[in-house]
Z-matrix of the N, CA and C atoms (Angstrom, degrees):
N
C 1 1.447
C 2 1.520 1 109.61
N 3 1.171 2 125.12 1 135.80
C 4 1.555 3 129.07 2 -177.96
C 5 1.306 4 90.69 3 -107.22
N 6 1.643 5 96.99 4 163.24
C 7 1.763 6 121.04 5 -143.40
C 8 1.889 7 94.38 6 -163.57
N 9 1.132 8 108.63 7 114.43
C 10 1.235 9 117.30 8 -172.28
C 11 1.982 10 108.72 9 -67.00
N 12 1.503 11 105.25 10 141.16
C 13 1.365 12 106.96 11 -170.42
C 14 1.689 13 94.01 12 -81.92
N 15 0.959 14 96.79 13 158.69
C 16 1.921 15 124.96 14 168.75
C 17 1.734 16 91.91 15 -64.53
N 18 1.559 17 132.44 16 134.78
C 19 0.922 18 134.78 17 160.30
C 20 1.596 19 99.29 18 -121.75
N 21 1.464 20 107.49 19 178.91
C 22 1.644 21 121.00 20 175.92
C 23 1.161 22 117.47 21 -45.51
N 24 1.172 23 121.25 22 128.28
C 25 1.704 24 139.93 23 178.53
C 26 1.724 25 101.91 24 85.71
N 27 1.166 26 137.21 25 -17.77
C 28 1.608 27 141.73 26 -172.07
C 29 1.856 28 100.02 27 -9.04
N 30 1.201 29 81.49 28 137.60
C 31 1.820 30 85.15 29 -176.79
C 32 1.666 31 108.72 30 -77.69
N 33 1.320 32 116.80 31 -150.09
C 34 1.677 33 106.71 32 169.49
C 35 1.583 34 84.53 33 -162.98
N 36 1.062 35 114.05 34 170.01
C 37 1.356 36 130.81 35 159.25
C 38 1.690 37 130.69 36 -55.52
N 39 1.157 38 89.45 37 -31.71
C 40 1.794 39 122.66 38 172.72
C 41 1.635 40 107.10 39 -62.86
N 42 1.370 41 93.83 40 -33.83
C 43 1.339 42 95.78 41 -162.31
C 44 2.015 43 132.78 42 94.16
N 45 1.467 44 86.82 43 19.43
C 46 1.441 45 118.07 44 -159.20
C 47 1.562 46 91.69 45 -92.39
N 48 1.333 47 126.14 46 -169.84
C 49 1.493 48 133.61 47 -151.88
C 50 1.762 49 92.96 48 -164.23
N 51 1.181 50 137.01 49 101.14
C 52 1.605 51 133.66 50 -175.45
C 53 1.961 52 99.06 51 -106.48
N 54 1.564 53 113.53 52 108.64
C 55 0.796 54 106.80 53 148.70
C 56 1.460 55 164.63 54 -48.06
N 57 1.069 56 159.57 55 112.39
C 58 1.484 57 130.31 56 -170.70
C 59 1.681 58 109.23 57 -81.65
N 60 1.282 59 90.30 58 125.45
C 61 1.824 60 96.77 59 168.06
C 62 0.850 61 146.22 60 -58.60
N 63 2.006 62 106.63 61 -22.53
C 64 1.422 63 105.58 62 -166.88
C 65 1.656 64 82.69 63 -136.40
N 66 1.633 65 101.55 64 149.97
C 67 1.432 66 126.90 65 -170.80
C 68 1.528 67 106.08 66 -94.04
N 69 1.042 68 153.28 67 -23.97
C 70 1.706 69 149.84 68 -124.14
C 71 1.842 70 83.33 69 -114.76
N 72 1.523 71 130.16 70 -46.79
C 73 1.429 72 115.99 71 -157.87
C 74 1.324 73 108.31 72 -137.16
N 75 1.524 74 100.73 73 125.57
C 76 1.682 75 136.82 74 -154.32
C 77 1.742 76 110.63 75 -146.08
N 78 0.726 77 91.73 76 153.56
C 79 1.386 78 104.97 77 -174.47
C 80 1.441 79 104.91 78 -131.39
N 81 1.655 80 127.43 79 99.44
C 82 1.891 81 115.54 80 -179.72
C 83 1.313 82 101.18 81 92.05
N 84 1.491 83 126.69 82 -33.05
C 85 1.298 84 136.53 83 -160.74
C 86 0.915 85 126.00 84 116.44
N 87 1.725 86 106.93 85 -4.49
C 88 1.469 87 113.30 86 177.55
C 89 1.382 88 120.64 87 -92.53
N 90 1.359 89 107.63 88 125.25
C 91 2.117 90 128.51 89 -160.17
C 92 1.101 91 87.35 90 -66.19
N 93 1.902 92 144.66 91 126.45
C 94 1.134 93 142.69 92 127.99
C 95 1.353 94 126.83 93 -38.24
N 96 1.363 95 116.67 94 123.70
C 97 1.501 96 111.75 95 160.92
C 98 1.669 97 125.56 96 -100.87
N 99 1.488 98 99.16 97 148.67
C 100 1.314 99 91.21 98 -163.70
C 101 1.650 100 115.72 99 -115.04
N 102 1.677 101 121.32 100 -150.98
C 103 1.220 102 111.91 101 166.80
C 104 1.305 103 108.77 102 -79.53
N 105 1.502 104 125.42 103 146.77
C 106 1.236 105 131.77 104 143.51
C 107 1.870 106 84.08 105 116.71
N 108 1.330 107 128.85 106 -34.20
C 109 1.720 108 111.82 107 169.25
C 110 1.768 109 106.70 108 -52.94
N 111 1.289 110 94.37 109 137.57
C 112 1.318 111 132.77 110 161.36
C 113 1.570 112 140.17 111 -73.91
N 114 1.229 113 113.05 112 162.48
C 115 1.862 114 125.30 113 168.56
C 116 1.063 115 110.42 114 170.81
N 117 1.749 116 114.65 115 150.84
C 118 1.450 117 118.04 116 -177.46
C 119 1.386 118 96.77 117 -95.44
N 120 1.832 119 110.69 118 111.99
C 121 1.404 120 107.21 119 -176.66
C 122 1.843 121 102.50 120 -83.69
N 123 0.918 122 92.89 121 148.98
C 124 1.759 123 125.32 122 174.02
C 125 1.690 124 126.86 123 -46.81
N 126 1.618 125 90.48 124 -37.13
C 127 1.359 126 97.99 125 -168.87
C 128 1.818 127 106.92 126 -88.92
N 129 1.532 128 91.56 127 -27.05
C 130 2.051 129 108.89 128 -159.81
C 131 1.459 130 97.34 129 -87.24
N 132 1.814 131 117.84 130 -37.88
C 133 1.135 132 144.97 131 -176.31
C 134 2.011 133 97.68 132 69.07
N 135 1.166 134 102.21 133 50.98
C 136 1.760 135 119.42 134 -171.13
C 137 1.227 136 100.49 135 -124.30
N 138 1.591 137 101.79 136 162.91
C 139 1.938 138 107.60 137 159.30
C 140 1.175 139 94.33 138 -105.51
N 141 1.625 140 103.14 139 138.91
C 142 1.435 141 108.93 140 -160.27
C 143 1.474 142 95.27 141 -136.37
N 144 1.249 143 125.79 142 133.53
C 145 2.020 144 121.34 143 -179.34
C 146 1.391 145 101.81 144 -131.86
N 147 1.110 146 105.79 145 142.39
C 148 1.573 147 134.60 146 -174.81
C 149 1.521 148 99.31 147 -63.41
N 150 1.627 149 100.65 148 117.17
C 151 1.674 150 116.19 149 178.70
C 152 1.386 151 103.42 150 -68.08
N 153 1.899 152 110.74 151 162.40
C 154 1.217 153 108.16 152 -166.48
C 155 1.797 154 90.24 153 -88.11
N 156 1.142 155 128.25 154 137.87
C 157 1.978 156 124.58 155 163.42
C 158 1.263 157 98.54 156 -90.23
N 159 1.369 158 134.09 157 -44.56
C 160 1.793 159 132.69 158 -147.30
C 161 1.459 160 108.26 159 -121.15
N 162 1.223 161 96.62 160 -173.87
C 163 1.770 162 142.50 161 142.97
C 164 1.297 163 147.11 162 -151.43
N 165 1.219 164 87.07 163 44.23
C 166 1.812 165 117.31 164 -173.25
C 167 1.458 166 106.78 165 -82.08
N 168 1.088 167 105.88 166 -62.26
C 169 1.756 168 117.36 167 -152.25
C 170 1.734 169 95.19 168 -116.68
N 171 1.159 170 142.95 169 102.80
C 172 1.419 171 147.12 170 -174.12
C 173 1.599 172 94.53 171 -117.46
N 174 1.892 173 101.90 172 117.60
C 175 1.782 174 89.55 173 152.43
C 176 1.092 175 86.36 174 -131.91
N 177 1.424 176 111.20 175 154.01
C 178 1.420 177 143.70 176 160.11
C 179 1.831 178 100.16 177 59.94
N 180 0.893 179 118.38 178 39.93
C 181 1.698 180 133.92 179 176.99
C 182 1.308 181 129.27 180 60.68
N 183 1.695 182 94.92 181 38.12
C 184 1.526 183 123.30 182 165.92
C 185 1.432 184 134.11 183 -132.23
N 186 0.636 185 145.18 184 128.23
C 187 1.726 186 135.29 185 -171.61
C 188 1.584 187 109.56 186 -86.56
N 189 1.841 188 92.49 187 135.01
C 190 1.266 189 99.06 188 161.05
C 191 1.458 190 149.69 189 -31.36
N 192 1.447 191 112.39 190 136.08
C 193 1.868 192 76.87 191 -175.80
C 194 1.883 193 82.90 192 -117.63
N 195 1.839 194 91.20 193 156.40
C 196 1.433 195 111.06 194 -164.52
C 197 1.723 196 85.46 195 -104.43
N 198 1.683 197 103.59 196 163.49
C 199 1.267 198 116.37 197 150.74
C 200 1.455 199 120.54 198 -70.90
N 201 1.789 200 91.47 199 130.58
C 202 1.565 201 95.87 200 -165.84
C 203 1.745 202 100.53 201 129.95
N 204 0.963 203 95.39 202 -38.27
C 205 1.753 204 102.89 203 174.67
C 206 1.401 205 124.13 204 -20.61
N 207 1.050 206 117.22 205 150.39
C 208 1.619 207 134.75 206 169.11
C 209 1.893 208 101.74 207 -84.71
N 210 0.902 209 123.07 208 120.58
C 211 1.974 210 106.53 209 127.46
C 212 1.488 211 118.16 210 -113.17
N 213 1.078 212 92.43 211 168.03
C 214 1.741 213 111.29 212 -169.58
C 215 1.352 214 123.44 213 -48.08
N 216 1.726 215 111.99 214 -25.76
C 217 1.245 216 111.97 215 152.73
C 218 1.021 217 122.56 216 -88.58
N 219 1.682 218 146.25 217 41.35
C 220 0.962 219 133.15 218 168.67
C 221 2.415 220 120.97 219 88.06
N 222 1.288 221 83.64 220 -22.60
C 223 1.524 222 89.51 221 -178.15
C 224 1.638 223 93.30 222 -77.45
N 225 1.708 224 86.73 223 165.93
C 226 1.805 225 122.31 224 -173.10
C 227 1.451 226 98.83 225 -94.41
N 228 1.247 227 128.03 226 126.08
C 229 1.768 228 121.62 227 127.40
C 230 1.360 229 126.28 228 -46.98
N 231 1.308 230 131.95 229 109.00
C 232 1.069 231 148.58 230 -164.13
C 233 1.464 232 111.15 231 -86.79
N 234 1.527 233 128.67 232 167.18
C 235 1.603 234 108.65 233 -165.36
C 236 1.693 235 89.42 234 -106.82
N 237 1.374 236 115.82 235 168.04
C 238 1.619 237 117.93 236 -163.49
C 239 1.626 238 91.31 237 -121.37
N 240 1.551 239 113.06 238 -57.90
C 241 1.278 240 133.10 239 -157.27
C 242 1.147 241 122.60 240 -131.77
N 243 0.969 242 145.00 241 -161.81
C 244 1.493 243 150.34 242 166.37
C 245 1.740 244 123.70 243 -163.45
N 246 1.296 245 110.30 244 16.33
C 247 1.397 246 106.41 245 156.61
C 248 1.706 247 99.33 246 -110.06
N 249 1.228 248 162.99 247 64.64
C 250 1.038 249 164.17 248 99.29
C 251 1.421 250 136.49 249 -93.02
N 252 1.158 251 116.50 250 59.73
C 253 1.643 252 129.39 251 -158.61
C 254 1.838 253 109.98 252 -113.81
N 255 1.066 254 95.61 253 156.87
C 256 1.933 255 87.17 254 -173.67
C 257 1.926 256 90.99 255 -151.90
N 258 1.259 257 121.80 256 153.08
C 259 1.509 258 147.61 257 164.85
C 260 1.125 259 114.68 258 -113.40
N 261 1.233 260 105.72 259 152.05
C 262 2.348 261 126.28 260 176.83
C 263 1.419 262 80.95 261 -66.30
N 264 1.472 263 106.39 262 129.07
C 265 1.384 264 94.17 263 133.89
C 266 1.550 265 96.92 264 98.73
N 267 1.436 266 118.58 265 -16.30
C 268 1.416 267 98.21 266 -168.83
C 269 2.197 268 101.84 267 -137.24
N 270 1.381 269 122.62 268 130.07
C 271 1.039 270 119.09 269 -166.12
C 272 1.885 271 113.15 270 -61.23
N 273 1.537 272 103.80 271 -21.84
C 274 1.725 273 95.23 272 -179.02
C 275 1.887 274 89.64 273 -169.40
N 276 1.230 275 90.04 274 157.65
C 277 1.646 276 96.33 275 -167.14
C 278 2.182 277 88.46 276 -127.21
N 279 0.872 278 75.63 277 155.63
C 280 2.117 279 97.91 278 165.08
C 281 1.164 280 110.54 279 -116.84
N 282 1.441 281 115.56 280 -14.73
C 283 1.859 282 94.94 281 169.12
C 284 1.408 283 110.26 282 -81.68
N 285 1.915 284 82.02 283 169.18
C 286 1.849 285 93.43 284 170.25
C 287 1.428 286 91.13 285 -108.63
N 288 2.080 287 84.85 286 -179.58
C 289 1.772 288 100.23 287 -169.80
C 290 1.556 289 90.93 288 -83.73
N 291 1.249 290 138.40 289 46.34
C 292 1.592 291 131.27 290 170.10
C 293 1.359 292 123.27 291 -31.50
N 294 1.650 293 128.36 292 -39.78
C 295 1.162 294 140.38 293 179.48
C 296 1.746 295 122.61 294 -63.77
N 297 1.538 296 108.17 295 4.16
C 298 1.938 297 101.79 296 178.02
C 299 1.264 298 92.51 297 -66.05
N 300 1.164 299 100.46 298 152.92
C 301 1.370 300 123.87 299 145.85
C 302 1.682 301 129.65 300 -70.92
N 303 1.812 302 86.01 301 -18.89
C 304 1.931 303 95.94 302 -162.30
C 305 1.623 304 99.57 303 -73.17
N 306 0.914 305 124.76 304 175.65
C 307 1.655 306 125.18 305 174.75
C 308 1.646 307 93.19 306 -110.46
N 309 1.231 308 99.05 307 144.24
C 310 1.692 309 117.56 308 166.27
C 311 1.363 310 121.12 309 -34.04
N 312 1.377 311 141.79 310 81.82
C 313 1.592 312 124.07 311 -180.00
C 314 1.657 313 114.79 312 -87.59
N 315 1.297 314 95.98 313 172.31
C 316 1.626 315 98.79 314 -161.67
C 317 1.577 316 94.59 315 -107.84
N 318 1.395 317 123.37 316 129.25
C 319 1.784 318 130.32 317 176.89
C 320 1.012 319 104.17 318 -82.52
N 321 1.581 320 133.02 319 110.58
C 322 1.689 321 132.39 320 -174.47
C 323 1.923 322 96.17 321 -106.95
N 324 1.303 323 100.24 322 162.04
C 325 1.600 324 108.22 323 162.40
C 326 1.581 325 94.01 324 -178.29
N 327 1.336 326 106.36 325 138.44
C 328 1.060 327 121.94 326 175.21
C 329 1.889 328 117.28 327 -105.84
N 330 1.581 329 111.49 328 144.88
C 331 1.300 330 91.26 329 -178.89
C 332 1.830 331 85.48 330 -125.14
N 333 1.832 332 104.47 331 143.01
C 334 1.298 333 91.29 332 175.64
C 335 1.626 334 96.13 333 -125.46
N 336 1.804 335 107.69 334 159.24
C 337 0.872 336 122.17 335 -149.05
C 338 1.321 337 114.82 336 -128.48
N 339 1.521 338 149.52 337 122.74
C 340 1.138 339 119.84 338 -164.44
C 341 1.766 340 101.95 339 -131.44
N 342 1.345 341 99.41 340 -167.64
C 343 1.516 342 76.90 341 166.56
C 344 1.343 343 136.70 342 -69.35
N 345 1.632 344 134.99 343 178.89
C 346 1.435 345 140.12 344 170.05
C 347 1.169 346 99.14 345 -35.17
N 348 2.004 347 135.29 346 150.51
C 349 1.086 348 122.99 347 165.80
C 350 1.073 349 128.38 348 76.06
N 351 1.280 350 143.34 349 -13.97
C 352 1.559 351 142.90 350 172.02
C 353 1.503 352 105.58 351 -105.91
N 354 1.103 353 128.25 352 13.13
C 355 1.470 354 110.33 353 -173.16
C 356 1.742 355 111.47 354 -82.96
N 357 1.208 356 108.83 355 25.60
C 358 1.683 357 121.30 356 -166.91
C 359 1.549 358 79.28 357 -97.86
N 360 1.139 359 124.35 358 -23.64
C 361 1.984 360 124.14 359 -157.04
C 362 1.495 361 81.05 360 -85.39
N 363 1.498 362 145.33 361 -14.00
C 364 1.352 363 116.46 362 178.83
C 365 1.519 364 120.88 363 -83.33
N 366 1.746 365 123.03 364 13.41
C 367 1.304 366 129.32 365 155.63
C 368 1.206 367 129.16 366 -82.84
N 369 1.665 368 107.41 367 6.36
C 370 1.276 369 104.02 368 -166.67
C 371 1.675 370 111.62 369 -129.54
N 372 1.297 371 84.05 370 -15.19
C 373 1.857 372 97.95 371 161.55
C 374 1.218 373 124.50 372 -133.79
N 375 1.715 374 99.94 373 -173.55
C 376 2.027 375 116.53 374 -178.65
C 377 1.400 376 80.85 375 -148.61
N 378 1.443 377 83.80 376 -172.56
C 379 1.281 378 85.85 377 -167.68
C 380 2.212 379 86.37 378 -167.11
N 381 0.934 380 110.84 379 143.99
C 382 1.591 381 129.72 380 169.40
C 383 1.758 382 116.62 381 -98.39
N 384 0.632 383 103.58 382 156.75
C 385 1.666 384 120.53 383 -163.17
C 386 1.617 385 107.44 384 -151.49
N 387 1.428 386 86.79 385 106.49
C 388 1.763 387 99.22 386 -179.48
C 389 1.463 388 113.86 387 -76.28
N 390 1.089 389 140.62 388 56.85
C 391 1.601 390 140.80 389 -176.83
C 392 1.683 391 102.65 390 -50.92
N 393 1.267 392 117.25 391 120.42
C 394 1.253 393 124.72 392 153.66
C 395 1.765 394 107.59 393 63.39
N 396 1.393 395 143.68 394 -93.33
C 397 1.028 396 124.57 395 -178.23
C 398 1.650 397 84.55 396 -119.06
N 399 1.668 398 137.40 397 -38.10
C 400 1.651 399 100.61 398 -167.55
C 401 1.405 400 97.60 399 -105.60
N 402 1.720 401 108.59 400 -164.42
C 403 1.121 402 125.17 401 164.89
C 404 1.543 403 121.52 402 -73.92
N 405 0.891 404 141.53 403 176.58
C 406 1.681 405 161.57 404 153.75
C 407 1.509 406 104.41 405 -122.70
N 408 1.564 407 114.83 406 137.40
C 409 1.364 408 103.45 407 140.85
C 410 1.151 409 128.06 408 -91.37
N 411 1.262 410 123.27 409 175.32
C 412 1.597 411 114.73 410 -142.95
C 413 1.598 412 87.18 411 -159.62
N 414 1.212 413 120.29 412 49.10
C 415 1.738 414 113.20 413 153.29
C 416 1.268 415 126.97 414 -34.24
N 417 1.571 416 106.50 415 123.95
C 418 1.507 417 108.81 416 -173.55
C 419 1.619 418 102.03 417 -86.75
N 420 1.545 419 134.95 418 160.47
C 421 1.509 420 163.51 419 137.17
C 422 1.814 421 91.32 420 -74.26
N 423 1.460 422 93.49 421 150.98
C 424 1.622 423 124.42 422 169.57
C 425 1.802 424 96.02 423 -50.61
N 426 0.992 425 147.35 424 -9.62
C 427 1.213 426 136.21 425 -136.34
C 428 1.862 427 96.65 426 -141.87
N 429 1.262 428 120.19 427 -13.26
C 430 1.542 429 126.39 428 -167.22
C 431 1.199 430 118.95 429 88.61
N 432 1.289 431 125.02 430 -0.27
C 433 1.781 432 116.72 431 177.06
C 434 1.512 433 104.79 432 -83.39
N 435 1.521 434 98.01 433 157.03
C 436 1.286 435 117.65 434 -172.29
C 437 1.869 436 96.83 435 -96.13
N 438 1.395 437 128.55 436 168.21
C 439 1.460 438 129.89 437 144.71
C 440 1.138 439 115.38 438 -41.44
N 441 1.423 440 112.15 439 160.76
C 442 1.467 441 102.13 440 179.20
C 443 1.638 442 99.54 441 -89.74
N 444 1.273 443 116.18 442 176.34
C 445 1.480 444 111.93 443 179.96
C 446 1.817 445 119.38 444 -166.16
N 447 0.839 446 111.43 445 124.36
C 448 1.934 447 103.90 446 -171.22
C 449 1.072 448 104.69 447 -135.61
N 450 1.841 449 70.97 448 160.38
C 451 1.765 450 116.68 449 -164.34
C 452 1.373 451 131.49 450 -102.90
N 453 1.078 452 141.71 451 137.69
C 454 1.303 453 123.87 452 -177.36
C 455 1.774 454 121.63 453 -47.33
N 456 1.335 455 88.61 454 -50.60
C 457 1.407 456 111.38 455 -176.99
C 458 1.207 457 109.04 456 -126.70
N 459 1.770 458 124.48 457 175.58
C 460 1.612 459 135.08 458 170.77
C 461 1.417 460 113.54 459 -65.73
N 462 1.325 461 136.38 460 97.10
C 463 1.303 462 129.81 461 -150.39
C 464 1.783 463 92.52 462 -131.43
N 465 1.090 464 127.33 463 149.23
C 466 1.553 465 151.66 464 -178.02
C 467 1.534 466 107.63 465 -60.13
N 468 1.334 467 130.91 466 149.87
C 469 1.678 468 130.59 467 174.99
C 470 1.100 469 80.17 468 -110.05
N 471 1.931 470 122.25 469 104.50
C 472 1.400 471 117.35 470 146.64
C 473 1.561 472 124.58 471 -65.95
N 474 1.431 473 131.71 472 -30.06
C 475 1.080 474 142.07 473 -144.84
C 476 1.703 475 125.50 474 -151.86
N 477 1.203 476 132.06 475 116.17
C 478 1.269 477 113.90 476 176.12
C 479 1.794 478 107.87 477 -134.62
N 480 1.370 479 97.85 478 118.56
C 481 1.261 480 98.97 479 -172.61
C 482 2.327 481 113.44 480 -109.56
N 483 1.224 482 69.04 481 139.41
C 484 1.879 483 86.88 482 -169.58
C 485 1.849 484 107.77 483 -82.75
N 486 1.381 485 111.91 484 93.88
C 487 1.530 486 112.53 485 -179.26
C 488 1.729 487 106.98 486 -86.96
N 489 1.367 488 125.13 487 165.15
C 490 1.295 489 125.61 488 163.25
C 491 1.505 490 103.16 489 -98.72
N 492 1.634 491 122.50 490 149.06
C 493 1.097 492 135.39 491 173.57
C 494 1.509 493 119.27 492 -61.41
N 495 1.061 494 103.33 493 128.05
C 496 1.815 495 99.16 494 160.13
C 497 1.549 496 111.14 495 -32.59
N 498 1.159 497 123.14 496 -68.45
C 499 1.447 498 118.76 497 -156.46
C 500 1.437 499 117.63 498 -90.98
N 501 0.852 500 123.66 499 52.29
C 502 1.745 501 146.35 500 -160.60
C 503 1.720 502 88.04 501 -118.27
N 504 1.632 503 91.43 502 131.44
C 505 1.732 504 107.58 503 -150.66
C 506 1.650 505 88.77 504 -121.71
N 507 1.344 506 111.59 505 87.62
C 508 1.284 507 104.92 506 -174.76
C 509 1.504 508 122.38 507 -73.72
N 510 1.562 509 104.32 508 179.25
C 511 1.841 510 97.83 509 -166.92
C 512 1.443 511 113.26 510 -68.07
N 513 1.087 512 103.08 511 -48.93
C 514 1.687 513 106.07 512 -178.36
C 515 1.947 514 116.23 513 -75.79
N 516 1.270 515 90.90 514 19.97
C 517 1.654 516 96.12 515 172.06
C 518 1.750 517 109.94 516 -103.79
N 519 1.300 518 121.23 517 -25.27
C 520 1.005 519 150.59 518 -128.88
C 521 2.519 520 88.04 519 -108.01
């Protein structure tokens, strides 16, 4: 039975986000992750790295990690896709991972944009994003992106609200 591999960003059960480490081997474009990549999952509040299961699939002198995975805290690799799947024993498969149980979620990120010159204002806020009936928070990067954040389904941005940061060093503190 083929079992879809963990690619770049792979969700977790935790609710965690597993990067892939190494850039050179993809499949579609999608970065494999392997044993021993990392993330500080959310739920454990740990650095947690994807246990080794195999010796099937080796790049760069690590093995793939499949959906279904262990990490060290205890969280799942979650399935992303289903045209990237691999079997013991066998050089390429045509099935998909059809058998999750998980339902399809949707990867959101927002990038916000303001005028020329203000992008210094993204140290000083976040901002929340009401998708469909709740909020998200929506931590800004130096650059305007939000966290990533998912949905069950394709759901509407009713709302985006602009918070000030905790650590905002005001003038008269100074």
């Amino acid at each position: 039975m083929s079992k879809g591999f963990a690619i770049h960003n792979a969700i977790t059960d935790h609710g965690g986000i597993v990067p892939s480490t190494q850039m050179l081997s993809s499949q579609m474009g999608n970065l494999f992750v392997r044993a021993g990549d990392g993330h500080v999952c959310p739920k454990c509040r740990c650095w947690s790295t994807v246990i080794k299961s195999h010796d099937h699939v080796i790049f760069d002198g690590k093995p793939v990690a499949y959906v279904g995975d262990k990490l060290s805290c205890g969280a799942t690799l979650l399935p992303q896709q289903s045209h990237v799947v691999g079997e013991s024993g066998s050089p390429y498969s045509q099935q998909t991972n059809q058998t999750s149980a998980t339902q399809e979620k949707f990867d959101e990120q927002l990038k916000i944009v303001f005028e020329e010159g203000l992008n210094d204002i993204f140290k000083y806020i976040d901002c929340r994003v009401k998708v469909g009936g709740r909020f998200q928070d929506g931590k800004l990067d130096l650059n305007g992106n939000t966290t990533r954040f998912y949905t069950e389904k394709q759901e509407p941005i009713t709302e985006i609200e602009f918070v000030l940061k905790d650590n905002i060093v005001y003038f008269h503190d100074l």
